[in-house]
C-alpha positions in Angstrom: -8.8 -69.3 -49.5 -7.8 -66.1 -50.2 -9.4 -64.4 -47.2 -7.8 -67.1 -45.0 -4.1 -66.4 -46.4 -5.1 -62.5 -46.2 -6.2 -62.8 -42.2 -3.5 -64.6 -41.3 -1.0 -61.9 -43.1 -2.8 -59.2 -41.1 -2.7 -60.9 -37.6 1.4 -61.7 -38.6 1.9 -57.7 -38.8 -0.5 -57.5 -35.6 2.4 -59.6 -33.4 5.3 -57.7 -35.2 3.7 -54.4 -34.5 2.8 -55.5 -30.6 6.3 -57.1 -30.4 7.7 -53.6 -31.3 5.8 -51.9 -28.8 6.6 -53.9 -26.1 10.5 -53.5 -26.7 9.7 -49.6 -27.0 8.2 -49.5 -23.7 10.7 -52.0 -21.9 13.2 -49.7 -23.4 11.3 -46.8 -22.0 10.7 -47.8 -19.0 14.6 -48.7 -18.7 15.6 -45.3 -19.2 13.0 -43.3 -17.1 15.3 -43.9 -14.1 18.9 -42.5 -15.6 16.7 -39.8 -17.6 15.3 -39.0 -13.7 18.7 -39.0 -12.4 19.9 -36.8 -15.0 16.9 -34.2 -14.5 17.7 -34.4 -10.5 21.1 -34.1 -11.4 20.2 -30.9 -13.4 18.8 -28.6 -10.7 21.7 -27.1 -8.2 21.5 -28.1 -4.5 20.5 -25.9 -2.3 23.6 -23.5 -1.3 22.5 -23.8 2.4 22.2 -27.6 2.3 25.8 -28.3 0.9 27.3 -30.6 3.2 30.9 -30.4 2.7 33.7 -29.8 5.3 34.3 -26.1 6.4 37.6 -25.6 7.6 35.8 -22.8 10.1 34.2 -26.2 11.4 36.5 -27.7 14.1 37.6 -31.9 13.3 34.9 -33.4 15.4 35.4 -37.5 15.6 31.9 -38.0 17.7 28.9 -36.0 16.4 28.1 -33.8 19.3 27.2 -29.7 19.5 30.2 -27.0 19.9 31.3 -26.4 23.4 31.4 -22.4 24.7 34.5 -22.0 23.3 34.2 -23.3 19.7 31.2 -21.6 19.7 32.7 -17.9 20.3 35.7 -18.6 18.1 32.7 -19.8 15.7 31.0 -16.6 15.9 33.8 -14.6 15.5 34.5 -15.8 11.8 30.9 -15.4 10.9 30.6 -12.1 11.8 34.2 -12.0 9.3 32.2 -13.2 6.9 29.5 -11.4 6.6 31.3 -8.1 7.3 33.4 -9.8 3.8 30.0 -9.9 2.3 28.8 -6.4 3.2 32.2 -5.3 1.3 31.5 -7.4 -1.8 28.0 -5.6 -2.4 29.3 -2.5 -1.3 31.8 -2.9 -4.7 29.3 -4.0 -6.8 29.9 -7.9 -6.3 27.0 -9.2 -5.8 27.3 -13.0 -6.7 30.2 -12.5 -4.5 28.8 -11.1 -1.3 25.5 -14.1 -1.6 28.1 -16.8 -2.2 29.9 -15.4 1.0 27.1 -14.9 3.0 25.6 -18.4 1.9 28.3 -19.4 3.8 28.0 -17.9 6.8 24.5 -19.4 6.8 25.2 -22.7 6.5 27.7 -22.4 9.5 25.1 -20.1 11.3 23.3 -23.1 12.2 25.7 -24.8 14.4 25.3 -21.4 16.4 21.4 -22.5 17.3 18.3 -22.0 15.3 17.1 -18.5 16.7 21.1 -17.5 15.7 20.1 -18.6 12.1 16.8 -17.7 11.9 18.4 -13.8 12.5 21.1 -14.5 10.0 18.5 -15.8 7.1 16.4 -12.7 7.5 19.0 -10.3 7.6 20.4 -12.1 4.1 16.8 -12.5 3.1 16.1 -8.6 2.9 19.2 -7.6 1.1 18.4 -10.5 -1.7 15.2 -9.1 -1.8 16.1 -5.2 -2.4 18.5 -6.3 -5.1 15.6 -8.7 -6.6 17.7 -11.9 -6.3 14.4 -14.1 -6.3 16.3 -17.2 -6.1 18.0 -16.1 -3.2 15.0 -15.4 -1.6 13.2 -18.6 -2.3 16.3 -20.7 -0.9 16.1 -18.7 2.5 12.4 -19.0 2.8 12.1 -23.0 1.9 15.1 -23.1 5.0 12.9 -20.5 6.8 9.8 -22.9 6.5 12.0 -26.0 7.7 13.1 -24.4 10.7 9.3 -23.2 11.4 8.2 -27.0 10.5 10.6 -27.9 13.5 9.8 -25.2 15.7 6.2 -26.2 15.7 7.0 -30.2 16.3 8.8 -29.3 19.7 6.7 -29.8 22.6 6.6 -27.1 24.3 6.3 -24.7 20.9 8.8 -21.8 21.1 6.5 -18.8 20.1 9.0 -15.8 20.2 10.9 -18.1 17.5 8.4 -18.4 15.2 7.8 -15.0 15.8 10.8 -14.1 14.9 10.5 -16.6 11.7 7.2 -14.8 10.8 9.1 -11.5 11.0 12.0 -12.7 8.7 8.8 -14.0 6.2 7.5 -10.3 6.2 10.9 -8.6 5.6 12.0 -10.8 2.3 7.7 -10.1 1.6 7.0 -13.6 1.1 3.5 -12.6 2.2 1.5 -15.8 2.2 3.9 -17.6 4.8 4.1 -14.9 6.9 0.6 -13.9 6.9 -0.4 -17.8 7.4 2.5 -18.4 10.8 0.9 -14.3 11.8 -2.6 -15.9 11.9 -1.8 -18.6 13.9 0.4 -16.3 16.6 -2.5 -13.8 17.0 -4.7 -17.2 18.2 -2.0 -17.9 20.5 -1.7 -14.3 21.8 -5.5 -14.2 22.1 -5.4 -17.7 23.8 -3.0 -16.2 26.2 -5.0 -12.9 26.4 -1.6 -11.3 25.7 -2.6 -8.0 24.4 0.6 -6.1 23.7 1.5 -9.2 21.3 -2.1 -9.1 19.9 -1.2 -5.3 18.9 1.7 -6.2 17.6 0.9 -9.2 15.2 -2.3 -6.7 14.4 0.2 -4.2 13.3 2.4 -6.5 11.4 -0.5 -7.6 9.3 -2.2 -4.2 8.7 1.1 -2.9 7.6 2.0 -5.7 5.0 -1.7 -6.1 4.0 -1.9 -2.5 3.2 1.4 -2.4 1.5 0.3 -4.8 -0.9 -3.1 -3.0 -1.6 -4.9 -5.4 0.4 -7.2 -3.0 1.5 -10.2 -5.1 3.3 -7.8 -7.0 4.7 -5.8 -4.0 5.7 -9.4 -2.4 7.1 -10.7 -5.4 9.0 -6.8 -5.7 11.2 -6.5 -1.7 11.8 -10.3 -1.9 13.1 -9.2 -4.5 15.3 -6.6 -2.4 16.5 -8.7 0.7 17.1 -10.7 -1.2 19.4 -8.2 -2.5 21.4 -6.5 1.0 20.9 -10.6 2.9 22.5 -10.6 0.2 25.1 -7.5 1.1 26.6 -8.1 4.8 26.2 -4.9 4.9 23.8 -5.3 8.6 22.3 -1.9 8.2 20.4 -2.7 4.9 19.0 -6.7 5.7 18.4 -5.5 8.7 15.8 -3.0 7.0 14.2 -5.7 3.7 13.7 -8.4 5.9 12.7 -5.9 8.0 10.2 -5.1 4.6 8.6 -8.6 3.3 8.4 -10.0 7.0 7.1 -7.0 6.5 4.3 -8.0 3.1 3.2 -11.6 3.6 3.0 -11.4 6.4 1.0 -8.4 4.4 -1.4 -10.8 1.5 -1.5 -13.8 4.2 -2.9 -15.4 3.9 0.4 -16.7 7.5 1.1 -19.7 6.2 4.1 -16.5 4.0 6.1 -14.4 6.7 5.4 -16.7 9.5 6.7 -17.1 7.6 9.7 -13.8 7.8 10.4 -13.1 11.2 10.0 -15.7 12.2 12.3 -13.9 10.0 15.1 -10.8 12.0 14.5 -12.9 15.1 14.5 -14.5 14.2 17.6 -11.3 12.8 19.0 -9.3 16.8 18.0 -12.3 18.6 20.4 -11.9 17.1 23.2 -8.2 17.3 23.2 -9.2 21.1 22.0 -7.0 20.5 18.9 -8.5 22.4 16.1 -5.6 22.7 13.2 -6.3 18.7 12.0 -9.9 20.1 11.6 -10.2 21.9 8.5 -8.8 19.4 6.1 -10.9 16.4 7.6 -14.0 18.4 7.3 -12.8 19.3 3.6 -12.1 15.3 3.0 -15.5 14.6 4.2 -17.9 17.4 2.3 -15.8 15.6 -0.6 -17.0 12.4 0.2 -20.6 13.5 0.6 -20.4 15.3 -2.7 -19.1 11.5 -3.6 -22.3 10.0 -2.1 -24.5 12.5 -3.5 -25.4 13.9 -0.8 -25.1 17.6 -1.0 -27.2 18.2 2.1 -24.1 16.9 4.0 -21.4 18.5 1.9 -22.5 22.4 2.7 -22.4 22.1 6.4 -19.2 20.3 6.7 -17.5 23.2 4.0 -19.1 25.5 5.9 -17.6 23.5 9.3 -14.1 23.6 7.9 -14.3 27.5 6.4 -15.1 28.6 9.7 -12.8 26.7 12.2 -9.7 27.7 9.8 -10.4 31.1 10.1 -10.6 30.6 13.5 -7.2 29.5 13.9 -6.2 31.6 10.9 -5.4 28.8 8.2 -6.3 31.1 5.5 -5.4 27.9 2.7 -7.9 25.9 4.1 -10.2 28.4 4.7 -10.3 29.6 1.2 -10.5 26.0 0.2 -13.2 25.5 2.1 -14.7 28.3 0.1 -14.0 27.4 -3.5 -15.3 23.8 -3.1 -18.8 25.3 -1.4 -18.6 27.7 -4.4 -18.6 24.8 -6.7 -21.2 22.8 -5.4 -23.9 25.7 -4.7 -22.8 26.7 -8.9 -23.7 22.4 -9.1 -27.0 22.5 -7.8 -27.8 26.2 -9.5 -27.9 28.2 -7.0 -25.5 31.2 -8.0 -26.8 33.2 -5.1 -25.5 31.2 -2.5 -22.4 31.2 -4.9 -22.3 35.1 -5.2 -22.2 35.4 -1.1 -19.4 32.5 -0.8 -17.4 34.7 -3.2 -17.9 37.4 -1.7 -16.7 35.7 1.6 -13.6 33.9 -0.1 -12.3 37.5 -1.5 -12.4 38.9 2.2 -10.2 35.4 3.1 -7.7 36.3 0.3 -7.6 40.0 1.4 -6.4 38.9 4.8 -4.0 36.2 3.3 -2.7 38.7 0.4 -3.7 36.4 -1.7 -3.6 38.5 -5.3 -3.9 36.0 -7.4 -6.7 34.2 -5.9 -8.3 37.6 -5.9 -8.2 37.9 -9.2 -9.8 34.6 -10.3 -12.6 34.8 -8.1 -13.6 38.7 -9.2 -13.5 36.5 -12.8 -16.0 33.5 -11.5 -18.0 36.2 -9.6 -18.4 38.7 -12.8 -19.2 35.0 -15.2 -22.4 34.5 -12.4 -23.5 37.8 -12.8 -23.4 38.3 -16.7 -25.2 34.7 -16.5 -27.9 35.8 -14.4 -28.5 38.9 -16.4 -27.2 41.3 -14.0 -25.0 43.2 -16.2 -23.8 46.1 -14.1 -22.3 43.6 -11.0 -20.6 41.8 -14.2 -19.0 44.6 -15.0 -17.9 45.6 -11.7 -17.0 42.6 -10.8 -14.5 42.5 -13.7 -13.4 46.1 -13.6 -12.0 44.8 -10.0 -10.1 41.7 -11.7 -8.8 43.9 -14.7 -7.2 46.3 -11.7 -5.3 43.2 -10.4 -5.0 42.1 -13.7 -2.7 45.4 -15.1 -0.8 45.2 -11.2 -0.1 41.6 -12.3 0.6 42.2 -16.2 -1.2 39.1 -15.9 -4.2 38.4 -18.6 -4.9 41.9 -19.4 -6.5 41.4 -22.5 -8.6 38.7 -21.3 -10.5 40.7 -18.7 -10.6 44.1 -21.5 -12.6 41.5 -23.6 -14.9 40.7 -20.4 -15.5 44.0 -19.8 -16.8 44.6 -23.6 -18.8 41.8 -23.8 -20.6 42.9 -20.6 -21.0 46.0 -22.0 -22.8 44.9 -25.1 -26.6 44.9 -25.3 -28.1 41.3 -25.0 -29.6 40.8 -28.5 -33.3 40.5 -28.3 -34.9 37.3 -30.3 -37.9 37.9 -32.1 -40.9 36.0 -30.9 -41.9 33.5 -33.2 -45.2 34.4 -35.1 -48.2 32.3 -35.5 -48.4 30.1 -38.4 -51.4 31.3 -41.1 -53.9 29.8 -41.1 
């Protein structure tokens, strides 16, 4: 009896408890419209979607487009306007010159979509430079709608979304723009329009590498620098292969970037061009000595010494010098060292180069106290002291050279045989 009365107390606070529930949830449920409204209610509109009256508008009692006229009156006060606008951000008014300008948009549109679509891009990059991001995400949403339109019209008008792509890239809202770019380079290919392929190419590169995007960057410049070699486009092919030789060696790409150096070297001999010369060969002994590949490095030092002197560019020529120095002192081999020293201080003679002079005689002179030859030390730093005193320039240092070159090496004992 007792489990009977205590069952059917439990299944009594079952009901209440499912009864409350239920009203919790139909009250719930009751609310989850107004607390929706109030959320939607919440957000801002859009400022370029606000749909009352403008008294720039004229009273229209049909719904039909602007005639000639209206339209030029129209344009007249925009241009008002955002000349207003221009003068608010020139005083610091910011807020000011958007909520003007935001206005000039929405009555841009009764002007015709391409009018607009300049209007929004122009707007667009000055809310980007000042960082007004919500600015910039209300133009490009209206951007994107336009586009969405654009593309639904039969035929498509490809300058306009052109255009639309363009006003995507200046505002840097990279993934739209590089998503509509894609899409008019297969259109431009379709229509074997190369000029336009060169130029959505370009666009790309440009934004791709800006945002250190650097395969991306690579894989549209090499596209360009073949359409650049099949049209025999000297101009174009340097300034391709100067970008691609840049982003190879940025993206720690010494083998891509070698290549294209020795395109621009080949590419400066036959137009007998031979100042660019030096500092590419310079760039790519570096990037052997980055591959390990010493072999490589020398000659192309050796490359860029010799044509600088030929054209006199002592800087590079000396350059040149120093960095053979320090790989030949890499590998151990202070001979070869010793004769590119001796070739760098004749380069630094003819430049007047004293200090340069002076540090060398110093390497030189460390080389030969390493390798024992004592007497060249000492000459070698009895030259460096003379510069040294003309200088008044680390005097003191190259006195204390000279002494400790002059000091017998101390001989060490041989070790003697353990007893037995």
């Amino acid at each position: 009896m007792n489990f009977q009365v205590g069952r059917s107390i439990n299944q009594g606070k079952q009901k209440r408890v499912f009864r409350a529930l239920g009203v919790a949830l139909a009250l719930l449920c009751m609310g989850l419209p107004a607390l929706a409204e109030e959320a939607s209610d919440a957000l801002p509109p859009s400022p370029l979607e606000i749909t009352a009256p403008d008294p720039l508008l004229p009273e229209m009692v049909v719904d039909r487009p602007l005639s000639a006229q209206e339209k030029i009156v129209l344009t007249t006060a925009l241009d008002e306007l955002q000349r207003q606008g221009l003068a608010k951000l020139q005083a610091g008014d910011l807020p000011g010159a958007l909520e003007t300008w935001n206005r000039e948009l929405r009555l841009r549109r009764f002007l015709g979509t391409a009018e607009e679509v300049k209007s929004l891009s122009r707007v667009g990059e000055v809310a980007w430079r000042q960082s007004e991001t919500t600015e910039v995400r209300v133009i490009t949403a209206r951007l994107q709608e336009i586009q969405q339109q654009v593309q639904a019209q039969t035929p498509i008008d490809y300058d306009l979304l052109l255009k639309i792509a363009q006003a995507y890239q200046t505002m840097r809202a990279r993934t739209p723009a590089v998503t509509l770019y894609d899409q008019l380079l297969a259109q431009a290919r379709q229509q074997q329009n190369k000029a336009l392929e060169q130029q959505i190419l370009t666009a790309l590169a440009e934004m791709q590498l800006a945002y250190f995007d650097y395969p991306s960057a690579a894989a549209a410049y090499e596209q360009l620098l073949g359409i650049a070699q099949q049209q025999s486009d000297r101009p174009n092919e340097e300034i391709y292969l100067k970008q691609l030789a840049y982003i190879y060696q940025q993206n720690s790409q010494p083998t891509q970037a070698v290549a294209m150096q020795q395109q621009l070297v080949d590419l400066y001999r036959k137009q007998k061009n031979f100042i660019p010369i030096p500092l590419l060969k310079i760039d790519m002994g570096d990037s052997y000595v980055a591959m390990g590949r010493a072999d490589l490095a020398a000659p192309s030092y050796q490359e860029a010494f010799a044509t600088a002197r030929s054209v006199q560019q002592y800087a590079q020529a000396s350059d040149a010098l120093e960095r053979l120095a320090a790989l030949y002192r890499s590998l151990n081999r202070p001979e070869d060292a010793i004769v590119v020293y001796q070739l760098l201080i004749d380069v630094q003679q003819q430049s007047y180069n004293t200090l340069g002079k002076l540090n060398t005689y110093d390497q030189m002179g460390q080389l030969y106290r390493a390798s024992g030859n004592t007497s060249q030390a000492i000459a070698a730093f009895r030259q460096a002291l003379q510069i040294a005193q003309q200088l008044n320039y680390k005097v003191g240092y190259f006195t204390t050279q000279i002494e400790q070159a002059t000091q017998p090496v101390p001989v060490q004992p041989e070790p003697t045989a353990p007893t037995p």
